[in-house]
Backbone bond lengths (Angstrom), bond angles and torsions (degrees), N, CA, C in turn:
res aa  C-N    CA-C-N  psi(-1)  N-CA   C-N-CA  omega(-1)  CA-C   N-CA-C  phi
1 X - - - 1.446 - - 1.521 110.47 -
2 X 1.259 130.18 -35.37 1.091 135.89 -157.96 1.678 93.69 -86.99
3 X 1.537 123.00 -48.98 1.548 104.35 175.79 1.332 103.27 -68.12
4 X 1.741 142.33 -42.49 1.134 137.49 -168.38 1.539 117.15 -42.76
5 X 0.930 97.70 -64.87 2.026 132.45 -164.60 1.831 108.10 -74.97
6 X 1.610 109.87 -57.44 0.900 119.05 -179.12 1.479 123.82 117.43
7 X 1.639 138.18 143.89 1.821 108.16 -157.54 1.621 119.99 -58.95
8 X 1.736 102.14 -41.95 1.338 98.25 177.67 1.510 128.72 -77.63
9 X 1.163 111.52 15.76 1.727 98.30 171.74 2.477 82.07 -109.83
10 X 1.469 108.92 -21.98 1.104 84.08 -163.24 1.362 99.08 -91.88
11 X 1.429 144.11 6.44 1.175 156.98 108.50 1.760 113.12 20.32
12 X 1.870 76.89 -86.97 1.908 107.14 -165.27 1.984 96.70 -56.94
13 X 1.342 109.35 -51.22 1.014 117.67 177.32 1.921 130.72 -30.11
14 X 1.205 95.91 -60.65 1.250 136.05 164.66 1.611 130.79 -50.91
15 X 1.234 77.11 -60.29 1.709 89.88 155.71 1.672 130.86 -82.49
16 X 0.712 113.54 -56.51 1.414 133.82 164.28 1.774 94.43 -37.63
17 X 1.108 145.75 -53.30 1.496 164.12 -170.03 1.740 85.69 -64.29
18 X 1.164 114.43 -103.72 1.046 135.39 173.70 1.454 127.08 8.01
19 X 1.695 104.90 -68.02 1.107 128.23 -169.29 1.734 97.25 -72.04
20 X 1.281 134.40 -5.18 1.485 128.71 -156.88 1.599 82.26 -123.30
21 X 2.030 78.81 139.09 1.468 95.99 -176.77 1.553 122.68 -60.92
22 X 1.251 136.12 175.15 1.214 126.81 175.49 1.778 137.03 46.49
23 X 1.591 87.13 9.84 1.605 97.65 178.77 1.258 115.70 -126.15
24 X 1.494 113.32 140.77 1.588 128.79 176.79 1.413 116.34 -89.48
25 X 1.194 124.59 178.80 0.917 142.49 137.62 1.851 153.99 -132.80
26 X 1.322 117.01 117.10 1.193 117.20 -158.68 1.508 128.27 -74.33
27 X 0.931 128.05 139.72 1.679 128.70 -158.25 1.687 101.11 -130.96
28 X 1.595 109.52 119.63 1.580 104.51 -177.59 1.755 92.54 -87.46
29 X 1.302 123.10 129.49 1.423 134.17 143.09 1.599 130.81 -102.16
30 X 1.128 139.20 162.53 0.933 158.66 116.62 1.766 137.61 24.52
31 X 1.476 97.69 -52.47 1.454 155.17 -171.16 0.821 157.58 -144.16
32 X 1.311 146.03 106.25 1.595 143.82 170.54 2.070 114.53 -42.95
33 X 1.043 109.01 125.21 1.429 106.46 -156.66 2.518 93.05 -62.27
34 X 0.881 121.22 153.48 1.265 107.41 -177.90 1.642 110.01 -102.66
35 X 1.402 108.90 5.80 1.440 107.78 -171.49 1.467 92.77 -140.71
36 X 1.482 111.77 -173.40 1.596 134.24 -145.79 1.485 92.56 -93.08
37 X 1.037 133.87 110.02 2.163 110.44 165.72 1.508 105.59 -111.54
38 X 1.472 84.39 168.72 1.773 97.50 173.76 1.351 94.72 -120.97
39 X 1.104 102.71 -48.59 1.875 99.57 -179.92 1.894 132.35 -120.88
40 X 1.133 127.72 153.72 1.396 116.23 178.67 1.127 93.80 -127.60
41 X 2.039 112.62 120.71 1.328 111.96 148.19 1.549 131.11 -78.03
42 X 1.265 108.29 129.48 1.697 113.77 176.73 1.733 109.40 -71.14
43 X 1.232 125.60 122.36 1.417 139.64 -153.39 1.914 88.76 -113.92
44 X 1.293 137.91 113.04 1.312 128.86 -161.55 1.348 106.70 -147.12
45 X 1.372 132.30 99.38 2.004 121.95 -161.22 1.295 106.76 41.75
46 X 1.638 111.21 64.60 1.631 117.29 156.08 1.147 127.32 82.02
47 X 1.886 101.29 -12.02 1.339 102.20 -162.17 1.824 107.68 -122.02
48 X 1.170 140.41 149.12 1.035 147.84 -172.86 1.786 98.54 -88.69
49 X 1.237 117.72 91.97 1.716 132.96 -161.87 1.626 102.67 -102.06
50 X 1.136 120.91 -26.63 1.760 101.20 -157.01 2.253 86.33 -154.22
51 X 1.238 95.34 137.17 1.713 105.76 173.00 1.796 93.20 -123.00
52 X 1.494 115.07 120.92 1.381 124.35 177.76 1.266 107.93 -96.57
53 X 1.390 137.55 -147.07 1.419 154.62 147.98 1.659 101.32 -124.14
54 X 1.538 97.91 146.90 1.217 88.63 -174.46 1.903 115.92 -131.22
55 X 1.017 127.55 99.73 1.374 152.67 -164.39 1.384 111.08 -30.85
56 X 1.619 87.07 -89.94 1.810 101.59 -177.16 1.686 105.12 -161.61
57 X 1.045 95.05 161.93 1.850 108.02 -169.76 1.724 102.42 -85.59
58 X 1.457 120.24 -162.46 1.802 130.58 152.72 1.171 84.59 179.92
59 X 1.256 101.45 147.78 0.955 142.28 172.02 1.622 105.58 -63.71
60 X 1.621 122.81 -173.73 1.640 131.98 175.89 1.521 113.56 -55.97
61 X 1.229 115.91 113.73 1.593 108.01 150.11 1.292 102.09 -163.18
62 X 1.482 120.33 -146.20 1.521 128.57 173.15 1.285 106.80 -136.65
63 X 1.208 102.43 139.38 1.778 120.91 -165.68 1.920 97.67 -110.05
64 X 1.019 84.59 157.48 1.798 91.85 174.24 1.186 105.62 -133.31
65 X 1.342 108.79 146.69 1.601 112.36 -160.55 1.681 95.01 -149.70
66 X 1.118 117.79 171.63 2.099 130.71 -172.39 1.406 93.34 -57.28
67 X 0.601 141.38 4.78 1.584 125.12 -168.57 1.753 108.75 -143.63
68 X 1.571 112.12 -47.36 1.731 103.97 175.43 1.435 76.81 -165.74
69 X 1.684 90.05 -169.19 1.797 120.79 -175.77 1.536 102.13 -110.53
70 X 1.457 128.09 122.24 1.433 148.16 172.30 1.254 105.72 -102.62
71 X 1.677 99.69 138.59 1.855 101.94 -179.66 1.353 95.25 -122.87
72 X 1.630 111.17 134.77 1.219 115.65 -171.60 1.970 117.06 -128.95
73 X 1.575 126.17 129.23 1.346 81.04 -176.14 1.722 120.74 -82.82
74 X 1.272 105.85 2.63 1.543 105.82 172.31 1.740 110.28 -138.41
75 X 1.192 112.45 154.24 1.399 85.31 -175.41 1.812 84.72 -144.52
76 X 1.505 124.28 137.40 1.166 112.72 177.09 2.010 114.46 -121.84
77 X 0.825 107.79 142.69 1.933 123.08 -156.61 1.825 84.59 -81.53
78 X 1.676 119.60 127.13 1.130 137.64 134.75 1.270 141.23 -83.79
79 X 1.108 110.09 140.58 2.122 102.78 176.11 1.467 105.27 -141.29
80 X 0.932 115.41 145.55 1.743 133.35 166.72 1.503 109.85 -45.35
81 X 1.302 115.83 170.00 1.483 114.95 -4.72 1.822 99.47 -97.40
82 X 1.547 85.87 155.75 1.800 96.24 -174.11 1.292 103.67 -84.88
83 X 1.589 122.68 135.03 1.332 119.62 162.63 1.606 104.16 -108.70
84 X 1.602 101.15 175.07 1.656 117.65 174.41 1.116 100.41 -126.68
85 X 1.057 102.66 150.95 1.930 128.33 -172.35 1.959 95.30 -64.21
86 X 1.473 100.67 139.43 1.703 86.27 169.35 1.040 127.58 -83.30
87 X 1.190 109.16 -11.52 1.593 130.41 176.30 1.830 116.22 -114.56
88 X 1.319 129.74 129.48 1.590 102.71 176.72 1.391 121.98 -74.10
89 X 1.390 117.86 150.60 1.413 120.04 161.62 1.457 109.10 -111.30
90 X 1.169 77.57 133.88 1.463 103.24 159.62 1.691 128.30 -67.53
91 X 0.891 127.43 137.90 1.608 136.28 169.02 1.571 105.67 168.97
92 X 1.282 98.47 154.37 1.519 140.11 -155.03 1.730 99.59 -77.61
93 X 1.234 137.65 67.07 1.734 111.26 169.19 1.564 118.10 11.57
94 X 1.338 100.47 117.53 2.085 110.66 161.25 1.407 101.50 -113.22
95 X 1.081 118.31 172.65 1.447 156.90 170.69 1.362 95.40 -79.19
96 X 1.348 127.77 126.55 1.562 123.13 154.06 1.076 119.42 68.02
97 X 0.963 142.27 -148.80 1.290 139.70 -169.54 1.578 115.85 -94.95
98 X 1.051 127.02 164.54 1.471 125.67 172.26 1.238 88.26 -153.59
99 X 1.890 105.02 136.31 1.724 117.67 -174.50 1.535 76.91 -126.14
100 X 2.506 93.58 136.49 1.053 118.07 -169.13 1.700 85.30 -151.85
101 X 1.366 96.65 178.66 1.640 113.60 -165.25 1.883 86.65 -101.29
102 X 0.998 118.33 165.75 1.131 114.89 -166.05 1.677 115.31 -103.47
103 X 1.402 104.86 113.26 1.334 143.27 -163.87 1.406 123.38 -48.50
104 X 1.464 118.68 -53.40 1.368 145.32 176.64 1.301 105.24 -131.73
């Protein structure tokens, strides 16, 4: 969504999600995460922008969502509330997951 749409509509999106009680949000990856998390930082132009909570993983299928059906081979479950770093960090975009000690 974010290359589709573009950051600021996938931004508003995101947030707007987030901030509302009882709702997740789904993220297509790559991968099934291989270890335990509490949190996923969103890594966005270099910079470490958004710390979520992080639910539960699935495995391959296709999800349907307000708008169409996305096939993902991993897909991992977010929940609020999102914070931002008070300070930015810096780091380089990875592939998949990257397991770190917890940042913010």
């Amino acid at each position: 969504m974010l290359k589709e749409k573009g950051y600021r509509n996938w931004l508003r999106n995101f947030l707007n999600t987030m901030s509302m009680e009882d709702c997740t949000y789904w993220m297509k990856q790559g991968g099934r995460p291989k270890r335990d998390l509490l949190y996923v930082y969103l890594c966005i132009g270099n910079k470490i922008r958004f710390r979520a909570n992080f639910v539960m993983s699935e495995g391959p299928c296709k999800k349907y969502f307000v708008d169409e059906g996305m096939f993902a081979r991993a897909w991992i479950v977010l929940a609020g509330p999102v914070v931002r770093p008070d300070q930015p960090i810096v780091m380089k975009g990875f592939r998949g997951f990257r397991y770190t000690e917890k940042l913010f």
